[in-house]
C-alpha positions as CSV (number, residue, x, y, z in Angstrom):
1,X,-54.2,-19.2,-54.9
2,X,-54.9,-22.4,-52.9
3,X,-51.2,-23.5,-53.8
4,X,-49.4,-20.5,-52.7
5,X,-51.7,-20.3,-49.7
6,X,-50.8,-23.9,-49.1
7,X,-46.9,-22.7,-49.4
8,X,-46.9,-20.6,-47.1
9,X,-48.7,-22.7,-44.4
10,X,-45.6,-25.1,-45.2
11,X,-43.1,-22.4,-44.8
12,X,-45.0,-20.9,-41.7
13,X,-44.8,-24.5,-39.9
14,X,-40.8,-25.0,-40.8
15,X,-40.0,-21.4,-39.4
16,X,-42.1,-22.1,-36.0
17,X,-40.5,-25.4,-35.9
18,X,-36.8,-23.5,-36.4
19,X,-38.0,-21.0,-33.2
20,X,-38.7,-24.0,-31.2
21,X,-35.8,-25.5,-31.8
22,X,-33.2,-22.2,-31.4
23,X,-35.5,-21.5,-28.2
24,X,-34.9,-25.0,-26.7
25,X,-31.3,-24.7,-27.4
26,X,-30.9,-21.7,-25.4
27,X,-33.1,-22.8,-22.3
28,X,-30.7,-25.6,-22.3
29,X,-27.5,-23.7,-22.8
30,X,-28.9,-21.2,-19.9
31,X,-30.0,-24.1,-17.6
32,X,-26.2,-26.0,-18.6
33,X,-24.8,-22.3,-17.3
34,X,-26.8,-22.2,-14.2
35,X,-26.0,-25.7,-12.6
36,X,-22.1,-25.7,-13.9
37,X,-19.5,-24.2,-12.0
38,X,-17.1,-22.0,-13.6
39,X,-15.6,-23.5,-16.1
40,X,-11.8,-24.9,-15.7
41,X,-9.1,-25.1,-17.9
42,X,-5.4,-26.6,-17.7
43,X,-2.4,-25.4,-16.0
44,X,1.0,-25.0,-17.3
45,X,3.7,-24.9,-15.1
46,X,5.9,-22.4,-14.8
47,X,9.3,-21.6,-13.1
48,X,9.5,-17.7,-11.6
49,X,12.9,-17.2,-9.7
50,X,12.4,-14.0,-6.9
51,X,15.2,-13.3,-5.0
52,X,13.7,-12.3,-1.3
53,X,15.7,-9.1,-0.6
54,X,14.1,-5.9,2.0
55,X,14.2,-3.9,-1.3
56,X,11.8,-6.6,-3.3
57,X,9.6,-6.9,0.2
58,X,9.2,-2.9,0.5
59,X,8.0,-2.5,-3.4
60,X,5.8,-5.7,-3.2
61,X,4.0,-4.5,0.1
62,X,3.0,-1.0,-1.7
63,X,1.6,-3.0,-4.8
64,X,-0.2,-5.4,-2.9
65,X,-1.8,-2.6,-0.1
66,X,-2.7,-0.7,-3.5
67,X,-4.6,-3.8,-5.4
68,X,-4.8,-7.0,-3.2
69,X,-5.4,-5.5,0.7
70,X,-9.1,-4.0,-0.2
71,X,-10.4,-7.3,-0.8
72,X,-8.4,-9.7,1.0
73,X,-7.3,-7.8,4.2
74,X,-10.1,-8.7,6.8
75,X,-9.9,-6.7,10.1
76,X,-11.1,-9.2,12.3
77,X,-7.8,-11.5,11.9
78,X,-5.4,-8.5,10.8
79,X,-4.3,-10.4,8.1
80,X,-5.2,-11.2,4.3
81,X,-7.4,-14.0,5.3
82,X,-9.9,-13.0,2.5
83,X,-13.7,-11.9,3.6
84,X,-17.1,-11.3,1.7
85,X,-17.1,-8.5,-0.4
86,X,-19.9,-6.5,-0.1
87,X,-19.3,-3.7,-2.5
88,X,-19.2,-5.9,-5.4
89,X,-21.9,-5.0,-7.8
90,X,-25.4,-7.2,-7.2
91,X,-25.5,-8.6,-11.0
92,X,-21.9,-10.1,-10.2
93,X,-23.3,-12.5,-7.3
94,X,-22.2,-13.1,-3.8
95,X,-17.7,-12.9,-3.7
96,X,-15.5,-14.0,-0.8
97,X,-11.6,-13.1,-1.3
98,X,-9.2,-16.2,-0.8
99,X,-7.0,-16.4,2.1
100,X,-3.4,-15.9,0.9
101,X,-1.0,-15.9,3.2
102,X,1.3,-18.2,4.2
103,X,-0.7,-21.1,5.7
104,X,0.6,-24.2,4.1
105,X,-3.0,-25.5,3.7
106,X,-5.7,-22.9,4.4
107,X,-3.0,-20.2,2.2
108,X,-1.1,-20.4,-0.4
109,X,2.1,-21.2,1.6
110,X,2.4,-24.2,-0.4
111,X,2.2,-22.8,-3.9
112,X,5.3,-22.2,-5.7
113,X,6.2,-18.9,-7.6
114,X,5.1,-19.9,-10.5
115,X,1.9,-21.2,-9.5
116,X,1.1,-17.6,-7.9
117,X,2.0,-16.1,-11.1
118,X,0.5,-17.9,-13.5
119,X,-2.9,-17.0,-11.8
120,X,-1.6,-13.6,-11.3
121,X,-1.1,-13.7,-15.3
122,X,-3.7,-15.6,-17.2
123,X,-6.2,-16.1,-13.7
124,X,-5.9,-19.7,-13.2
125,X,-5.4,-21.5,-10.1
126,X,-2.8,-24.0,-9.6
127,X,-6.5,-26.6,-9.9
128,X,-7.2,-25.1,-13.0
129,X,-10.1,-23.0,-11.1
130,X,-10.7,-19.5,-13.2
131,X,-11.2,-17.4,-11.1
132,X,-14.0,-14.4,-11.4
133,X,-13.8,-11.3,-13.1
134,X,-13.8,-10.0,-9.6
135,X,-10.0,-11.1,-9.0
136,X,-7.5,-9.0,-9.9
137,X,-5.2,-10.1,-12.9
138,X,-1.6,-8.8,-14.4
139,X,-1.3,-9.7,-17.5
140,X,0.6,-7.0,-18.9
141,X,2.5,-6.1,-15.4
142,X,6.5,-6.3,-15.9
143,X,8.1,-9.3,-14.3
144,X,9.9,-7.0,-12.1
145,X,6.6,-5.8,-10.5
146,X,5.6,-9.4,-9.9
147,X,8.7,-10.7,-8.4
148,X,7.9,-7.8,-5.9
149,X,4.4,-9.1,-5.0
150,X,6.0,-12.1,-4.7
151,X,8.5,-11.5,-2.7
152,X,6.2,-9.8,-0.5
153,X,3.9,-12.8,0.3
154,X,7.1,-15.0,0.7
155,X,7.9,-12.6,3.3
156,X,7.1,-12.5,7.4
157,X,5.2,-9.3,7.1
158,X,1.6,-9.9,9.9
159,X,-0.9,-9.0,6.7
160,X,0.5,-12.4,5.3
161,X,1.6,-14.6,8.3
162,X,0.3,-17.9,8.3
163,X,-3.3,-17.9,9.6
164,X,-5.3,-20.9,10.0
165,X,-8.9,-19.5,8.0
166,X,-10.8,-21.3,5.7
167,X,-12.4,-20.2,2.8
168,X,-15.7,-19.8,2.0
169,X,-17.0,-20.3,-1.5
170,X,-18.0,-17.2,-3.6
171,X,-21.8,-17.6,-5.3
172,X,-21.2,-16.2,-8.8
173,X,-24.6,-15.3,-10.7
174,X,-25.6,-16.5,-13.9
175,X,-24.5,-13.7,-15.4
176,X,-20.9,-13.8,-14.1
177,X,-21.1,-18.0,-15.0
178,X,-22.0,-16.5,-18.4
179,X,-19.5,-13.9,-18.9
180,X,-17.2,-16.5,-18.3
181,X,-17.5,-18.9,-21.0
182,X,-18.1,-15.9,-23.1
183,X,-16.2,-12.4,-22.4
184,X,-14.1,-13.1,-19.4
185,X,-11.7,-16.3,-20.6
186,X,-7.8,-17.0,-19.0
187,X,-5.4,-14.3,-20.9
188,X,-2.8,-16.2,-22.4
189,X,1.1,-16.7,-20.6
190,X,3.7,-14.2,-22.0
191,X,6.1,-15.7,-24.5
192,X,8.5,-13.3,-22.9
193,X,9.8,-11.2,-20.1
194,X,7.8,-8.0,-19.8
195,X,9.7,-5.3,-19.2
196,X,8.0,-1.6,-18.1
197,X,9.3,1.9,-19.0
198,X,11.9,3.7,-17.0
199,X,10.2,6.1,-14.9
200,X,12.4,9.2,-17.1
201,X,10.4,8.4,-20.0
202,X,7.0,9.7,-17.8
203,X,4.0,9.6,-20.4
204,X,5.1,5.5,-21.0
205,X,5.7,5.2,-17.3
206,X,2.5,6.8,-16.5
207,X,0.8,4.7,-19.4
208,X,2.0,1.4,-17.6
209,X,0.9,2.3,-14.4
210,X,-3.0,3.3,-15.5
211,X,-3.2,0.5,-17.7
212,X,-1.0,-2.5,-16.6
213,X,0.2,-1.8,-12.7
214,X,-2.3,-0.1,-10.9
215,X,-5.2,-1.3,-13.2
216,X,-7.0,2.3,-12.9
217,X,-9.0,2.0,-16.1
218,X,-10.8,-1.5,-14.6
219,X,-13.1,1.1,-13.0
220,X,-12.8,4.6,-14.6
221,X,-13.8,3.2,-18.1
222,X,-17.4,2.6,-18.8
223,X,-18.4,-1.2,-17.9
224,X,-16.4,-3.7,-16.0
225,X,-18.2,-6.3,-18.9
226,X,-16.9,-4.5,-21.5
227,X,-13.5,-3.7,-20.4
228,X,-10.6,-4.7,-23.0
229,X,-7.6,-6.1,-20.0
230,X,-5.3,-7.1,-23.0
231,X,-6.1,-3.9,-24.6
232,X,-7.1,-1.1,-22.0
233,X,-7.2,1.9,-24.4
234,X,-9.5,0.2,-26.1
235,X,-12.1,-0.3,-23.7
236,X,-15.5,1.5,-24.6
237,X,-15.2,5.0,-22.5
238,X,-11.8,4.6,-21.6
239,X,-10.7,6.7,-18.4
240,X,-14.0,8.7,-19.0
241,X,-15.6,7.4,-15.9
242,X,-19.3,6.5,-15.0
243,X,-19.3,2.9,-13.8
244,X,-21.3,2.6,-10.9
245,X,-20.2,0.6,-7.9
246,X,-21.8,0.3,-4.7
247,X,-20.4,1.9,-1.6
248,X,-21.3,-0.4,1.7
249,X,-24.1,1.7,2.4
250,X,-25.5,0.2,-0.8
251,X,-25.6,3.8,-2.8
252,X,-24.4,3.9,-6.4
253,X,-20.9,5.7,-6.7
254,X,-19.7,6.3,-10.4
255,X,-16.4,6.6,-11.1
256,X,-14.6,9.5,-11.9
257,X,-13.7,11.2,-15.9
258,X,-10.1,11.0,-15.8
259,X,-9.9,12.3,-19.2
260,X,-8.6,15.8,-19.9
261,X,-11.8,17.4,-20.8
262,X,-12.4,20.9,-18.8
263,X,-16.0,20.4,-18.1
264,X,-16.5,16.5,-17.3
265,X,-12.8,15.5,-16.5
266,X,-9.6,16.9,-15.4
267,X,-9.0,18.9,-17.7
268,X,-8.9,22.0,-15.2
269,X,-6.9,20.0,-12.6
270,X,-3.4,21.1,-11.3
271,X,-0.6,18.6,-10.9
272,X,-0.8,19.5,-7.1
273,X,-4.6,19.3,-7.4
274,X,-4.2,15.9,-8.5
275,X,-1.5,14.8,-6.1
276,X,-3.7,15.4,-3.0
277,X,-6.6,14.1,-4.7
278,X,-5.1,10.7,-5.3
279,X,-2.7,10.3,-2.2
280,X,-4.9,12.5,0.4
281,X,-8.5,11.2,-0.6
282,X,-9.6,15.4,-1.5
283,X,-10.7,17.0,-4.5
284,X,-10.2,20.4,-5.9
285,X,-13.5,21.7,-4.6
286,X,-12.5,20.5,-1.1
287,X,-15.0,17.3,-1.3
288,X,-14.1,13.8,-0.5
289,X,-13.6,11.2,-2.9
290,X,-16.4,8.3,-2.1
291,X,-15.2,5.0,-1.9
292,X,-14.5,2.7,-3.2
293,X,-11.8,5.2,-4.3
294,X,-9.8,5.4,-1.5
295,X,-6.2,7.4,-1.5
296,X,-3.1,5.5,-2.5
297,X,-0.5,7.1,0.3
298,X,1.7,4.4,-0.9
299,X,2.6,5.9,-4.0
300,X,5.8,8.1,-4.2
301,X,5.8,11.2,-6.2
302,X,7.2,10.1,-9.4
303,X,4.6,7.7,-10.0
304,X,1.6,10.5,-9.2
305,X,3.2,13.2,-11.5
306,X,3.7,10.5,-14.6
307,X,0.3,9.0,-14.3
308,X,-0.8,12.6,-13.8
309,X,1.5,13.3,-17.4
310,X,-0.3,10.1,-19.1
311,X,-3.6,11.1,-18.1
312,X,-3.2,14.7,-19.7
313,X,-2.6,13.4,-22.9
314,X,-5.3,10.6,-23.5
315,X,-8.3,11.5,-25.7
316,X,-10.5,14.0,-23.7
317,X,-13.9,12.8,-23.7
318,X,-17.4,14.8,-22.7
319,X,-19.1,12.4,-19.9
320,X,-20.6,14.4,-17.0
321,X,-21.1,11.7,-14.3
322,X,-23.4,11.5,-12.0
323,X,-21.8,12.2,-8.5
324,X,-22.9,10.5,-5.8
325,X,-25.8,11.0,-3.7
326,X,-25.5,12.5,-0.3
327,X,-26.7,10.7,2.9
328,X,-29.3,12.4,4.8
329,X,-30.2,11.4,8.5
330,X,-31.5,13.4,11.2
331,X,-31.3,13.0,15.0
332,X,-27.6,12.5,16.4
333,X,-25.4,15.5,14.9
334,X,-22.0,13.4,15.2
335,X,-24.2,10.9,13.1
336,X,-25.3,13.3,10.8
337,X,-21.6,14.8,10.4
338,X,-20.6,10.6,10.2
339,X,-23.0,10.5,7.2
340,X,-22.1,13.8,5.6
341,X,-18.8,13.0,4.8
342,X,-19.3,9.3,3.8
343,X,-17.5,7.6,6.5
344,X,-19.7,4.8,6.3
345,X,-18.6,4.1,2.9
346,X,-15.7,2.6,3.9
347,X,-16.8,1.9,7.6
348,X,-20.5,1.2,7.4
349,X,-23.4,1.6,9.3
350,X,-21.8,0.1,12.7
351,X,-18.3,1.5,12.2
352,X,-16.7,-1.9,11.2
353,X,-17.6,-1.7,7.5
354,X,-14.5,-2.4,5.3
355,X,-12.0,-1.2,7.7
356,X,-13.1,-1.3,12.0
357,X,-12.9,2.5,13.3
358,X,-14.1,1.0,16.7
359,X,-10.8,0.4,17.5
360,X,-9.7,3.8,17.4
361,X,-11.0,5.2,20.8
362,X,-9.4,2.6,22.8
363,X,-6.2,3.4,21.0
364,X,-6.8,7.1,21.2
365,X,-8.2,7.5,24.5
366,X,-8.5,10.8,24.6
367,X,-11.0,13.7,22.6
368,X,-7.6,15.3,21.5
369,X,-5.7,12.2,20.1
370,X,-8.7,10.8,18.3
371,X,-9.2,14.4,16.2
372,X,-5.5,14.5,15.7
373,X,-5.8,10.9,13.9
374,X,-9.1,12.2,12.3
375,X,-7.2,14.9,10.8
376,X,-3.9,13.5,10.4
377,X,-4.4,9.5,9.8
378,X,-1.1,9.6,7.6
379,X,0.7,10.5,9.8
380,X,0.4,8.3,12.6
381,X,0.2,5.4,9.5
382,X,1.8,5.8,6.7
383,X,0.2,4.6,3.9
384,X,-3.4,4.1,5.4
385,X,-6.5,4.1,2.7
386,X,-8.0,7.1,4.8
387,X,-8.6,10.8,3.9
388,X,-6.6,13.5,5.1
389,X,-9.6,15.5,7.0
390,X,-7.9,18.2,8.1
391,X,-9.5,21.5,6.4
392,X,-12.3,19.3,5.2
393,X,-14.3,18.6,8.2
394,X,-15.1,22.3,9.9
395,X,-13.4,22.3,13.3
396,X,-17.0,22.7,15.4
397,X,-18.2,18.9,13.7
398,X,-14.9,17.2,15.3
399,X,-16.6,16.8,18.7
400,X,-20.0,15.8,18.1
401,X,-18.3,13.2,15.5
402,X,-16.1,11.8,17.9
403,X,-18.7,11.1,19.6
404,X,-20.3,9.2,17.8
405,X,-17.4,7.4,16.7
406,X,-17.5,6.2,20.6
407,X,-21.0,5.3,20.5
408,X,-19.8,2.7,18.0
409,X,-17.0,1.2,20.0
410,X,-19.0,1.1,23.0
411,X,-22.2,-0.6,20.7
412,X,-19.5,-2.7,19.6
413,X,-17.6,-3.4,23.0
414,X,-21.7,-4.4,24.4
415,X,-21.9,-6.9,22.0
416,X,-21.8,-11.0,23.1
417,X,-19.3,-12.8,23.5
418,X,-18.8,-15.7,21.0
419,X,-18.5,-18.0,24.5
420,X,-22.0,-16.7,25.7
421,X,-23.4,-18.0,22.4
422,X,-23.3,-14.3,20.4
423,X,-20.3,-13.3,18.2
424,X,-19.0,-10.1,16.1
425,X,-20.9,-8.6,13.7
C-alpha cells in the first residue's frame, strides 16, 4: 500500500509540474500577443495593367461607394481620408480607416497597381503590414472588377483627390492580435486570372456577387471569426443572419436571414419586395433596415434580380433573429420621430454620426425642399446610402422632424471655432 501510495505522490507531482509548465507557456504566448504588433509577412510584387477609360472609372466608383466609402469616406474632408470607426464591434479594438486617395505620401498615390491589389487580394501592404480582419479583402473578385476599383482611385473623382491627412493608428485588441496569428492569416495570390460569370448565367452571377464582389455573407453569416473568405458557403450559418453589430448609438443590430426559409428568412419575399429593400433601405412590412445596412442605390437591376435568384436557392435555414431594439426618448417630438426611425444609426446623436445631416438645411433652406430630400434623397443623389422615406414616415412627423434636424445644424453652427481654441465634434 505504502508503494502504490508513494506512486501516486510521484505521478501527482509530475502532472502539477506538466500544468505549470503548459500554464507558463500560455501566459507567455498571451503576454508575446499583447506587446507584438500584428504580425507581418513578405510582399511579392506584382504587375496589374488597368487601362484608365470613363467606362473602368464609372464601374469602379459603384464598387468602391458599395464596399470602401463606409469606412474610409470621412465628411469632414469630403474625401476618403479614412476616420475612426465607431461601429466596429468592442472585442475587435479601437479601428481608423487609411487615407487612400491620391496623396503621394499621406495616400496611396505612390503605390503602383499591383501594390493596391496585392493587399486588395491576400491583405498585405506594400510594408508587409497585415492588415485587420476589419479591412475589406477580394480574394476571389475577377480581375475585371479590380481593374475597375483601380481605375477608379487612379482617377480625379473629389472622394479620391489628393488630400494632405495623416493617419492615425488603429488599436487592435488582444483578441483581434490573436485571431491574427491564428484564424485571420494573408489569403494566398491567384495562380491565375479570375474570371466571374456572365450576368445571363444569373444563379452563378448572383453566387459571385454574395460571395466574392459584394462580400454579403461577411455579415449575414453567423460570426465574423468564424467566417470561411476562401470558402463562403462554408461559413457556420451561412446567409442565415444573426451577427450582431453595433449601430453608432451603440445598440446591437443583427443581421438579417437571407436564406429562403418562410418564417426566419425570405422565403416569403417578392423579387420587387427585395428590390426596394436592398436599393431603397425598406422592408416588406414597411420598416427600415437599421444600419449598418444601408441601401446599395448603385446597383443596376440585373445584379439585384441575380443575387435575388442566388439567394432563393441556397439552403433555407430556421434562425429567427433578434430584431433590433427600438429607441425610446421622450420630450422633443421631431426628436422622438429622429429616434423612431433610427436616423441616428447612421447620423448619431448630434446629426454628424457616419454621414453630417447638418448640412442639409443650409442646402435646403426651406421646410419644403428639406422634406422633399427627406422623402426623395435619390433623387436629388443618385446613389446615396439613405432610405427612400417617402410612405414610411407619416406625413404629420415631417415637420416636427425637420425641426429637429435644424436644431442640429444650428447646435452645430454654435459650436467654436478651431481659431478660438474649440473645434468640430
Amino acid at each position: 500500500m505504502g508503494g502504490v501510495t508513494e506512486t501516486m505522490r510521484t505521478l501527482l507531482k509530475w502532472l502539477g509540474l506538466a500544468i505549470g509548465v503548459v500554464v507558463a507557456v500560455i501566459a507567455g504566448v498571451a503576454a508575446y500577443i499583447a506587446v507584438t504588433p500584428i504580425p507581418r509577412y513578405p510582399v511579392v510584387k506584382v504587375d496589374f495593367a488597368v487601362e484608365v477609360t470613363p467606362e473602368r472609372v464609372a464601374r469602379g466608383k459603384r464598387s468602391v461607394e458599395m464596399l470602401c466609402a463606409a469606412c474610409h469616406m470621412d465628411s469632414a474632408t469630403g474625401g476618403l481620408t479614412g476616420k475612426k470607426m465607431p461601429d466596429l464591434p468592442a472585442q475587435f479594438g479601437e479601428a481608423w480607416s487609411r487615407n487612400i486617395t491620391a496623396h503621394p505620401v499621406k495616400g496611396i498615390g505612390s503605390w503602383t497597381n499591383g501594390e493596391i491589389v496585392y493587399l486588395l487580394r491576400t491583405g498585405i501592404a506594400r510594408d508587409g503590414r497585415y492588415t485587420p480582419p476589419w479591412m475589406v479583402k477580394l480574394p476571389n473578385a475577377s480581375d475585371e472588377d479590380l481593374r475597375d476599383i483601380v481605375a477608379f482611385l487612379r482617377s480625379d473623382d473629389p472622394l479620391v483627390q489628393a488630400r494632405d491627412v495623416d493617419d492615425q493608428d488603429s488599436r487592435p485588441s488582444f483578441f483581434t492580435k490573436a485571431l491574427c496569428r491564428v484564424a485571420f492569416k494573408p489569403f494566398p495570390y491567384p495562380e491565375r486570372e479570375i474570371v466571374a460569370p456572365p450576368p445571363r448565367e444569373q444563379v452563378a452571377y448572383g453566387r459571385y456577387l454574395v460571395n466574392d464582389r459584394l462580400l454579403c455573407y461577411g455579415c449575414h453569416s453567423a460570426d465574423f471569426a468564424t467566417n470561411d473568405d476562401l470558402h463562403p458557403e462554408k461559413s457556420p450559418g451561412y446567409l442565415a443572419g444573426g451577427n450582431a453589430m453595433p449601430d453608432l448609438g451603440g445598440r446591437l443590430v443583427h443581421t438579417a436571414n437571407l436564406t429562403p426559409d418562410a418564417l426566419t428568412g425570405i422565403g416569403r419575399w417578392s423579387a420587387e419586395e427585395f428590390r426596394r429593400a436592398l436599393r431603397d433601405g425598406i422592408r416588406p412590412d414597411n420598416r427600415p433596415l437599421r444600419y449598418p445596412m444601408v441601401p446599395y442605390r448603385p446597383l443596376v437591376d440585373e445584379e439585384v434580380d441575380a443575387i435575388f435568384a442566388y439567394l432563393r436557392t441556397v439552403p433555407a435555414i430556421r434562425n429567427k433573429v433578434v430584431p433590433p431594439e427600438a429607441y425610446v426618448v421622450s420630450g422633443d417630438r421631431g426628436k422622438q420621430v429622429y429616434y423612431a426611425y433610427g436616423c441616428n444609426g447612421c447620423h448619431g446623436d448630434s446629426g454628424k454620426g457616419q454621414y453630417d445631416l447638418r448640412k442639409g438645411p443650409e442646402k435646403y433652406p426651406t421646410d419644403d425642399e428639406l422634406i422633399a430630400w427627406i422623402k426623395h434623397p435619390e433623387r436629388l443623389r443618385p446613389g446615396i446610402a439613405m432610405p427612400t422615406w417617402d410612405g414610411v414616415i407619416k406625413e404629420d412627423e415631417y415637420a416636427p422632424l425637420v425641426d429637429y434636424v435644424r436644431s442640429l445644424a444650428r447646435g452645430a453652427n454654435a459650436l467654436p471655432t478651431p481659431s478660438s481654441g474649440g473645434g468640430p465634434p
